[in-house]
N, C-alpha and C positions, 0 to 999 in steps of 0.2 A: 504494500500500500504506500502513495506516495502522498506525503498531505504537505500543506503550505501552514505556515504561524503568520500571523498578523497579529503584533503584539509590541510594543513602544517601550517597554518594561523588561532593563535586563535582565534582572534578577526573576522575573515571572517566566520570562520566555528560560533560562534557564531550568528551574524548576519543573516548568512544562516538557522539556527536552526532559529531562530526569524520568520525569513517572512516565510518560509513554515509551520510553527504555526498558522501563519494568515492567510495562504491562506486554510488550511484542517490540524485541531489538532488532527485528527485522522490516518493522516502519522508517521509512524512508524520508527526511524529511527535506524536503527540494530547496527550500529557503525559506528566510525571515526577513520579514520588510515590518517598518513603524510609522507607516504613514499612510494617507488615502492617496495621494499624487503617485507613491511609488508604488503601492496595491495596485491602482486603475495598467497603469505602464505595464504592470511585472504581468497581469491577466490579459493586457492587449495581446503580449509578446508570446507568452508561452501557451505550452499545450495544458488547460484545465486538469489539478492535481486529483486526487481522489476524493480528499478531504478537507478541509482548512478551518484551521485555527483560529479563532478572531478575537482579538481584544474589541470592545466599545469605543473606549477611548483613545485616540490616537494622537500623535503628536500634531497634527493640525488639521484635527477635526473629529468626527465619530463616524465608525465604519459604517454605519449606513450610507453613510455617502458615497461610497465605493457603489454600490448599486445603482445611485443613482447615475453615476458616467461609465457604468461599462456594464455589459451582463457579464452574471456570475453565473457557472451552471456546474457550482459544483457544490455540494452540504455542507451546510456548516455549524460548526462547535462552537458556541460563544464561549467564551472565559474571561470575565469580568467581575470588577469586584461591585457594580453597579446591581442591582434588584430593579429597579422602576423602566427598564429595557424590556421584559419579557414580552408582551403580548407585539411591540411590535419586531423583535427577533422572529419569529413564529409566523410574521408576514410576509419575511424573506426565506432565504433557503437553509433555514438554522433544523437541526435537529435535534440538538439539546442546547440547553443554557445554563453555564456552570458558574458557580460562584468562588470568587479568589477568598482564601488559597487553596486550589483545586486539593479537594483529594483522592487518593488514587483510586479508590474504590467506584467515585462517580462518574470520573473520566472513562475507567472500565467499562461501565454502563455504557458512554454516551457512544464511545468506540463499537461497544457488543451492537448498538440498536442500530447503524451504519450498517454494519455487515448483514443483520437480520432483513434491511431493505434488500440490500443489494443483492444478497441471496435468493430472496423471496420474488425480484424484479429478472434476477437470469433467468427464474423457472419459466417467467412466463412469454421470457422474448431471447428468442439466437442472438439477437443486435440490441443490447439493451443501450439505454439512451440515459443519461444522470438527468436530463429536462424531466422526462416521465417519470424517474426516480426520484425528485424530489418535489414533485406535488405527490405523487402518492404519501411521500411523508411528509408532508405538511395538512394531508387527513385526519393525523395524528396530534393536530394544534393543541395547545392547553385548553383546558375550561374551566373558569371562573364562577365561584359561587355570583349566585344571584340572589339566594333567601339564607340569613341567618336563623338558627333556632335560639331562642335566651329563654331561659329558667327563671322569674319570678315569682315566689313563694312555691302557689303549689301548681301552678299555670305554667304554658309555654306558648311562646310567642313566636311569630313567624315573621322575619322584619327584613323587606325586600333591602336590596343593595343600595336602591334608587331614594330611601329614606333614609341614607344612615347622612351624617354629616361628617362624624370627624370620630376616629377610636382616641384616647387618651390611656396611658399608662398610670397608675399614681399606685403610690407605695404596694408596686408592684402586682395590680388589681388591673385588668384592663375593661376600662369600658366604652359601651357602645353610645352615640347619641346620635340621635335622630334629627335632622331638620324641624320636626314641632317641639323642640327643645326637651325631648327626654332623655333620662340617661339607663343604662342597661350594665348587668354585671354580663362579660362572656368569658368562656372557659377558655378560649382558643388565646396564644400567646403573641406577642407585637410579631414574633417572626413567622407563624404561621399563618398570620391575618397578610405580611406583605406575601404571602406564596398564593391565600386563596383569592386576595380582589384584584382586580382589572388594573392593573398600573397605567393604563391608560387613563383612568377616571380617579383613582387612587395615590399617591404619594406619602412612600416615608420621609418625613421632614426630620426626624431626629429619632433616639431612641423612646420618647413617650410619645410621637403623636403622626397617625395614620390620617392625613389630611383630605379631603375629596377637593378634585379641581374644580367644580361649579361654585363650591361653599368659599371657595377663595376672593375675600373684596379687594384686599389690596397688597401687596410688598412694598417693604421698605428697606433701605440700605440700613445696614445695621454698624456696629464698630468692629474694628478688625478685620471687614470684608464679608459678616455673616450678615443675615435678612431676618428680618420680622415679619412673620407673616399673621395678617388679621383674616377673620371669619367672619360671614353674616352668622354668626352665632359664637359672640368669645368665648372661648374658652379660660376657665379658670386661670391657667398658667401659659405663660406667654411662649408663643412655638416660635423656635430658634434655629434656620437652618445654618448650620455648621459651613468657615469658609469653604473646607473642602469640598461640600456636596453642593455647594450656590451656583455654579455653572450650570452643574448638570441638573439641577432644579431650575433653572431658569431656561435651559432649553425643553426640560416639559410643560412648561407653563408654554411655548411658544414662540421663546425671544430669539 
């Protein structure tokens, strides 16, 4: 197999090179490029790898832009330490989306489920094609809750996605609130709420608070380079995104 890294991060593409040694040292790995300018170039020029590697982030700009100036027609691994990516990885030619610092066990996965296409795609064609091969895996998209269940006394409650406004963390208790300003205990934990809603509609802004993009009124420049972000419905404690993640929250906001 011969796969390509797209990935701007020594020390990650390093790493990465490491466990796919371990998992088959007979992966081939053609090159690493850290950029979309020399992505787009390196895919005009050569012949489409088997697999490839994709950091989000790159040194001047985020890999989805590779897509946008050139067809890619070959699957791909995301590996990124970003979460608010998923649903539109899944719209391109991603077949897993892995989160830094990979571990080896899920890259295993993401390698095993590659092969179980491609396997499953020879049966059915003498000339198999990676175009064919990767919509058939992308039948396999994620999907996003739509209805929470909450436990209130002795009651349970059914409370569509489209009603929540904002989850909050507090002394490590996460709750739900709704746009008609109610609040909800739920079982599920900040990291399992970023895995089940729609990051499209959804944002981790810090580790207490799961923000919805509609509920969003305003940003503000904060100090040190972080943001304030306000709610049509404040919230108790004031959500703080971190300078490191304000890019990348500002380009899901749209900027």
């Amino acid at each position: 197999m011969k796969v390509l890294i797209i990935e701007d991060e020594a020390p990650a593409f390093r790493r990465l090179q490491k466990v796919i040694e371990e998992i088959d040292n007979e992966i081939e790995i053609v090159d690493v490029l850290d950029s979309v300018s020399d992505s787009v170039k390196w895919l005009q020029a050569h012949k489409s790898p088997d697999l490839i590697f994709m950091d989000i982030q790159l040194s001047d700009g985020i890999s989805f832009d590779i897509f946008e100036q050139t067809e890619v027609s070959s699957p791909v691994i995301f590996t990124t330490a970003f979460d608010e990516y998923t649903l539109r990885a899944f719209k391109v030619n991603s077949i897993d989306y892995l989160l830094k610092p990979i571990k080896k066990e899920e890259l295993e996965k993401g390698i095993s489920k590659y092969r179980f296409f491609q396997k499953a795609f020879a049966q059915e064609s003498d000339n198999p094609q990676l175009g064919t091969l990767i919509k058939k895996i992308s039948l396999s998209e994620k999907q996003y809750k739509t209805r929470f269940l909450i436990k209130t006394g002795d009651k349970l409650l059914s409370i569509s996605a489209e009603e929540i406004a904002y989850f909050h963390m507090r002394q490590g208790v996460v709750h739900l609130h709704t746009k008609s300003g109610k609040s909800y205990l739920t079982d599920h934990t900040m990291d399992e709420l970023t895995q089940l809603t729609d990051p499209e509609k959804f944002y981790r802004a810090n580790r207490q608070f799961i923000v919805v993009y509609d509920e969003i009124v305003t940003v503000h420049k904060y100090h040190k380079g972080k943001l304030l972000v306000e709610l049509t419905r404040p919230a108790s404690d004031q959500i703080i995104v971190s300078m490191e993640k304000a890019t990348a929250f500002k380009r899901w906001l749209g900027y």
